[in-house]
C-alpha positions as CSV (number, residue, x, y, z in Angstrom):
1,X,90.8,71.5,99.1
2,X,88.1,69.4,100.6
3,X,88.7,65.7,99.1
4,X,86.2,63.3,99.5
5,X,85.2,59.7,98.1
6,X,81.9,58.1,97.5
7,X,81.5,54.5,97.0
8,X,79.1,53.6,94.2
9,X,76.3,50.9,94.0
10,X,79.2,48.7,91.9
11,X,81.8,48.9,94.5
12,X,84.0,51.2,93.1
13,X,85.1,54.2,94.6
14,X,84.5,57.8,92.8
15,X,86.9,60.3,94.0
16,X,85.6,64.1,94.7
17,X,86.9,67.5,95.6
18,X,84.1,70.4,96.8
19,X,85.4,74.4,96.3
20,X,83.4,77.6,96.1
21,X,79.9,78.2,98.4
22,X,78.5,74.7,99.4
23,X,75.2,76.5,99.5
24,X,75.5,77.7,95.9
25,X,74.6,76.7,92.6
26,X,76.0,73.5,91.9
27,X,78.2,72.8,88.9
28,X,80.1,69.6,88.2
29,X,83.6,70.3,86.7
30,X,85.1,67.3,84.4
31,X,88.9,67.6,84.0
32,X,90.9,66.8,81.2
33,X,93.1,63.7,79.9
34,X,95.1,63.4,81.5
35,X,93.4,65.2,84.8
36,X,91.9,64.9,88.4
37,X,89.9,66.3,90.8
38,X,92.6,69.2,91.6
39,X,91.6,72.6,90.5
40,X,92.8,74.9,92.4
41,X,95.7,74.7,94.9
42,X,93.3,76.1,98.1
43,X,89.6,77.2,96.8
44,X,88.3,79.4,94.1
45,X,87.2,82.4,95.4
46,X,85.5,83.8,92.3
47,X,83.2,80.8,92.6
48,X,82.9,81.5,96.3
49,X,81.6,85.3,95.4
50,X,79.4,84.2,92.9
51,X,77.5,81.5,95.1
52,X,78.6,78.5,93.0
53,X,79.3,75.6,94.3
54,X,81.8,73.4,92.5
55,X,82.1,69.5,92.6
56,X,85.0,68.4,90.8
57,X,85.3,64.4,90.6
58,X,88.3,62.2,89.2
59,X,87.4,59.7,86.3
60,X,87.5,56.1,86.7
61,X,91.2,55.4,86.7
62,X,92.5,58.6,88.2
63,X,93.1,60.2,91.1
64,X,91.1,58.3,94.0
65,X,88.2,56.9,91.6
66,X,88.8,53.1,90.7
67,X,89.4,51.5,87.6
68,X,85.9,50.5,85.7
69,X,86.6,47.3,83.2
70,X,85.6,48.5,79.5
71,X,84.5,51.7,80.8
72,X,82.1,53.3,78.0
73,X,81.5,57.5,77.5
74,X,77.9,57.3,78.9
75,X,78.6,55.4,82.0
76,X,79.8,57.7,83.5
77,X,76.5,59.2,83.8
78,X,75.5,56.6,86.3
79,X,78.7,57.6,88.6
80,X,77.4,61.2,88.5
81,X,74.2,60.3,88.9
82,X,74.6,58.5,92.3
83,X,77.5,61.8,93.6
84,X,74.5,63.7,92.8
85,X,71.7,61.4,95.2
86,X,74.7,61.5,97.8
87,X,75.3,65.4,97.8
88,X,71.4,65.3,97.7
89,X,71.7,67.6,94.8
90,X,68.2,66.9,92.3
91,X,69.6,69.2,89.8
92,X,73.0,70.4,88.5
93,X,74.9,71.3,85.9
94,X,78.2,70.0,84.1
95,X,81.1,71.8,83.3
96,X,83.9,69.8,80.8
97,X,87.3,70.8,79.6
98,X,89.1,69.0,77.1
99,X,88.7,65.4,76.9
100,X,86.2,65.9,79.8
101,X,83.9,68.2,77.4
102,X,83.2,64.4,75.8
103,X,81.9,63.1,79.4
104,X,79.9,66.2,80.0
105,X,78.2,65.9,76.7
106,X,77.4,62.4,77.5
107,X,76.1,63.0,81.0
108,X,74.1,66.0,80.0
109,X,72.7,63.2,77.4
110,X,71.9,60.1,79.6
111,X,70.5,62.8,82.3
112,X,68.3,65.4,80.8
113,X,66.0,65.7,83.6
114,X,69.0,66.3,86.3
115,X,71.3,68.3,84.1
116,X,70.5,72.2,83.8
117,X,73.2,73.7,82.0
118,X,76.4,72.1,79.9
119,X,79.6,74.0,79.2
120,X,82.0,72.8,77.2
121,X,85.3,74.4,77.8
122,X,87.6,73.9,74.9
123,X,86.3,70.5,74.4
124,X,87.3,67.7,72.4
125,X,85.0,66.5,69.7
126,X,83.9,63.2,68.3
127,X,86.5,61.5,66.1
128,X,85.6,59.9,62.5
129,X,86.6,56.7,62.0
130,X,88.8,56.5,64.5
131,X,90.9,59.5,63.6
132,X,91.9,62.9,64.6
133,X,91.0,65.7,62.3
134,X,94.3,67.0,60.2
135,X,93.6,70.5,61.6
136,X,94.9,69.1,65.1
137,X,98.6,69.5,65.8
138,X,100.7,66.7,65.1
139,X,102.2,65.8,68.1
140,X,98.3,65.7,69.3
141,X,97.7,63.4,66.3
142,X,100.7,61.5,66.9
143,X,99.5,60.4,70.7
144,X,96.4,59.5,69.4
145,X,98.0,57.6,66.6
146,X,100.1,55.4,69.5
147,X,97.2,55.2,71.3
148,X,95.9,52.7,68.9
149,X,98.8,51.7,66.9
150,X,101.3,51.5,69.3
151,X,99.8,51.3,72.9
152,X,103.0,49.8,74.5
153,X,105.4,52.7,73.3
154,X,102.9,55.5,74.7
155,X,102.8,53.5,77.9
156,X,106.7,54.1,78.0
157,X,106.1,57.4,77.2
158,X,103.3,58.4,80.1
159,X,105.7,56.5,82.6
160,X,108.6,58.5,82.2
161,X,106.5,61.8,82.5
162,X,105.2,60.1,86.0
163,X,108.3,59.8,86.3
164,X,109.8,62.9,85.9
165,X,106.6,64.7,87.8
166,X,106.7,62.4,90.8
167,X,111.0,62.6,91.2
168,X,112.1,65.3,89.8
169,X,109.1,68.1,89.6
170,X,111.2,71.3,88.8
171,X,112.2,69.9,86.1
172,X,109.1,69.0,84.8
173,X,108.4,72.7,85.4
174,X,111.4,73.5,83.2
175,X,110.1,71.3,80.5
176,X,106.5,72.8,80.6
177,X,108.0,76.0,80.5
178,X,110.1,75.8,77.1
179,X,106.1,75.2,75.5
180,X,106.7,74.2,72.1
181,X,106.0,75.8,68.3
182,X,102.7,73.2,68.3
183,X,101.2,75.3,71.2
184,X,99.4,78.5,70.2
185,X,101.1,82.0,71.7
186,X,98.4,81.9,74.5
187,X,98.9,78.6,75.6
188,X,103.5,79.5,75.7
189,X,102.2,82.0,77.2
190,X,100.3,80.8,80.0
191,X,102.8,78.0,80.7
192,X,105.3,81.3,81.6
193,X,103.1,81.7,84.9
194,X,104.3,80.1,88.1
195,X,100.8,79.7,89.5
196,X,99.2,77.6,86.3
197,X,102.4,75.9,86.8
198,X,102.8,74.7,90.3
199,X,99.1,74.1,89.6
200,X,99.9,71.6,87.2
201,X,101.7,69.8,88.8
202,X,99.8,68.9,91.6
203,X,97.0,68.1,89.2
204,X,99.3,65.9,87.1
205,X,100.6,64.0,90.0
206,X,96.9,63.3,91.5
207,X,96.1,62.2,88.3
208,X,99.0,59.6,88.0
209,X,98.6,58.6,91.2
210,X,97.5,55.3,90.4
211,X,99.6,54.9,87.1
212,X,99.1,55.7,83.9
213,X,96.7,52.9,82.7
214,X,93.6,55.4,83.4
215,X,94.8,58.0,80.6
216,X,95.6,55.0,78.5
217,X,92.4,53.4,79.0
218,X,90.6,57.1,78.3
219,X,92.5,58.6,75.0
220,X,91.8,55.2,73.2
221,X,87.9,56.0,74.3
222,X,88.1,59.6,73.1
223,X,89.1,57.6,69.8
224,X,86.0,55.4,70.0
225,X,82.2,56.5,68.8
226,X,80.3,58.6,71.3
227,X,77.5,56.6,71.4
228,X,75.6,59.9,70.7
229,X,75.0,62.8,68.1
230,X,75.4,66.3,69.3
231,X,72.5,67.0,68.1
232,X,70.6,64.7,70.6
233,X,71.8,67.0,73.6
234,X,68.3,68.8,74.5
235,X,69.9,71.0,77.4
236,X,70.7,73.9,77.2
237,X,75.0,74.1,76.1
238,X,77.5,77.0,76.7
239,X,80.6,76.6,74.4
240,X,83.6,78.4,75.4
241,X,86.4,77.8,72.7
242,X,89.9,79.8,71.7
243,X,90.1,80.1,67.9
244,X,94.0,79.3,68.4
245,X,93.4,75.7,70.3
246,X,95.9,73.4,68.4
247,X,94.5,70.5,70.4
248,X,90.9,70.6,69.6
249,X,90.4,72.9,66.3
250,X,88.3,75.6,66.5
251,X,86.9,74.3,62.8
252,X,85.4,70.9,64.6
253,X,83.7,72.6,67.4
254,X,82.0,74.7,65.3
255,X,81.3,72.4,63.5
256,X,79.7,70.2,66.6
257,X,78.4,73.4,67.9
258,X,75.6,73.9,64.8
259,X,74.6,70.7,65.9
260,X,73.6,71.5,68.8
261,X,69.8,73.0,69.2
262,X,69.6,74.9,72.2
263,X,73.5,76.5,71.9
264,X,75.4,79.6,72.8
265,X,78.9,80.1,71.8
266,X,81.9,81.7,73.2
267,X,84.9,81.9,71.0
268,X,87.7,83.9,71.8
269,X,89.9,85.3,69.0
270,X,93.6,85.0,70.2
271,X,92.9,82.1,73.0
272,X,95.0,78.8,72.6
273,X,93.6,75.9,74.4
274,X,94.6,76.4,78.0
275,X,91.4,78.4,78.6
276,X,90.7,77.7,82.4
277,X,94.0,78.6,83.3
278,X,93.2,82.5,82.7
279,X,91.8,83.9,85.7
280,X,89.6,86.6,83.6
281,X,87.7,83.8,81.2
282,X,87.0,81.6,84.1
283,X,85.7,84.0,85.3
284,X,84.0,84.9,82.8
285,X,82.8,81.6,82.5
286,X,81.2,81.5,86.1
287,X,79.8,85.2,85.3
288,X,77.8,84.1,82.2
289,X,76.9,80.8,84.0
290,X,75.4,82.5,87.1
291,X,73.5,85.0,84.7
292,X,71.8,82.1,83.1
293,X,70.7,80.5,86.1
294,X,69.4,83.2,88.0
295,X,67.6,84.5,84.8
296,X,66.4,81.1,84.6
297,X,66.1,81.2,80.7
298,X,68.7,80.3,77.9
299,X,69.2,83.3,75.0
């Protein structure tokens, strides 16, 4: 893993790790909250073999990017914006999973002229009012639900998992392991394999590396208004979704997804939320991705 940080026009530094072909396509990946820059324990070589070049960058607050005071969704475009001068890359596109499907939405928004593609990997959608959708599973809900309610009793909460993944990691690993009834049989399933797993961890730890204020700070923003419509995005957007995801119901995507002119959708019958984590549909992913761009048109 090649990690790397840029300091931006504000002063603040933005956290990076490169993997694949450097000569490739580039692709932005957006991690999830909580998440980081860590992807992949050495380098992906399915990117690699497909000539993709992958920039995957830690949110303000994570990892080695700095906090940003009353950080909004779009301004993250503007960090992304000056990676993208630095790398001297005058075109890319954006790849988010989870909470970080919100940030690539809002970059491929702000940036229509530098963004080529979006793809939205079992992303979260915009909230009404303030609140999850009952679909979403109730301990999903229930975070949420601290995170505005209660903000000092999730803050005890995230620090004893930092805890528990900086001291004592196995067991954290144990804990994973036991899934729960809330998770779909994909996602328990997933959480059986010890490379997703030791994975995880190193992910978790880079992305509490600086305490848990930056996952704070971004769930109560995930709870806050866009500041766009889906239906605004006038790029081109890949939606990859599992019809199982207890997280982010399948129901709002689609929902999002008609939205959405230019739009081709992915949704996988028996998947859970933990998408990325399966070798075959990231690779898949990449596959469909590549196709695109060297067809150079959108179907």
């Amino acid at each position: 893993m090649n990690d790397n940080t840029k300091v931006l026009s504000d002063g603040r530094r933005l956290g990076y790790s490169v993997f694949g072909d450097p000569e490739g396509i580039p692709l932005f990946l957006f991690h999830g909250t909580p998440g980081s820059r860590v992807w992949f324990t050495e380098d992906d070589p399915i990117a690699k073999e497909l000539g993709i070049y992958l920039i995957a960058t830690d949110r303000p607050g994570y990892g080695l990017s700095d906090k940003k005071h009353k950080l909004k969704l779009l301004d993250y475009a503007q960090d992304i914006e000056e990676l993208a001068e630095h790398l001297q890359l005058e075109k890319f596109s954006v790849l988010g999973v989870s909470g970080g499907g919100a940030f690539a939405a809002a970059v491929t928004y702000a940036l229509p002229k530098m963004v080529d593609t979006c793809i939205l990997v079992c992303t979260a959608t915009p909230f009404v009012n303030g609140k999850p959708p009952k679909t979403m599973s109730k301990e999903n809900c229930l975070a949420f639900y601290l995170t505005n309610h209660f903000p000092w009793l999730l803050k005890l909460i995230e620090k004893s998992k930092k805890k528990l993944i900086d001291q004592k990691p196995d067991l954290y690993i144990e804990n994973l392991k036991k899934g729960g009834s809330y998770l779909s049989e994909w996602d328990n399933k997933m959480l059986q394999n010890g490379d997703v797993l030791e994975n995880g961890v190193l992910h978790s730890k880079e992305a509490y590396r600086q305490g848990v204020d930056g996952v704070m700070e971004e769930s109560k923003l995930l709870t806050k208004d866009w500041g766009f419509k889906a239906e605004a995005l006038t790029t081109p957007v890949i939606v990859w979704h599992g019809e199982k995801d207890t997280f982010s119901p399948i129901i709002e995507v689609k929902n999002m997804a008609n939205k959405i002119p230019h739009v081709q959708t992915h949704y996988l019958e028996e998947a859970g939320h933990f998408l990325t984590e399966s070798e075959e549909v990231w690779k898949s992913i990449l596959v469909k991705f590549k196709e695109i761009q060297s067809n150079s048109y959108y179907t």
